[in-house]
N, C-alpha and C positions, 0 to 999 in steps of 0.2 A: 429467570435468565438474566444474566447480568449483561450490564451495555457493552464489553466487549467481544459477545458474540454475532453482534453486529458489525462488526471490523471486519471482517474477511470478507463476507459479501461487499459490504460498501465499496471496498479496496477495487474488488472483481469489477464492481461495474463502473467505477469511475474511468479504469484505467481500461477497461473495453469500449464506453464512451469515448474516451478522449482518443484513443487511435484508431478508434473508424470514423471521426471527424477531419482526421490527417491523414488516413489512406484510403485505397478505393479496392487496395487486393485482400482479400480471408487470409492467406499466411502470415502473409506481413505484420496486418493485424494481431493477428497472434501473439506474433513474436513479439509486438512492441508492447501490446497489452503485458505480454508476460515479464519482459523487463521494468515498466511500469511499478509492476504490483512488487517487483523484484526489488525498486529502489522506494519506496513508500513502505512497506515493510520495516524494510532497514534503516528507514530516519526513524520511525515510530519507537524500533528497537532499544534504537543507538538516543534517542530522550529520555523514553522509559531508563535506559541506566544511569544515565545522567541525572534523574532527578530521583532515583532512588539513592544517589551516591552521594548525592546533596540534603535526602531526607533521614538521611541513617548518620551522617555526623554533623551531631548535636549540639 
């Protein structure tokens, strides 16, 4: 198993930690964990092409 099959969980519970540290309601929660993981994701993504777009010209 390669180390980024460990990204998706890590993502899940960083960002379910850090908004039940900032709310006290389960939905809210949710929803913040779920945008969370929504924008952590999408920096990861948006590097990832960045630095393949930097490693492919040579």
């Amino acid at each position: 198993m390669t180390y980024y099959g460990f990204v998706f969980p890590l993502v899940v519970a960083i960002a379910l930690v850090y908004s039940a540290s900032r709310h006290e309601e389960w939905p809210r929660i949710w929803w913040q964990a779920l945008r969370l993981c929504g924008a952590i994701f999408g920096i990861l993504l948006a590097t990832t092409v960045v630095l393949l777009l930097i490693n492919t010209q040579v």
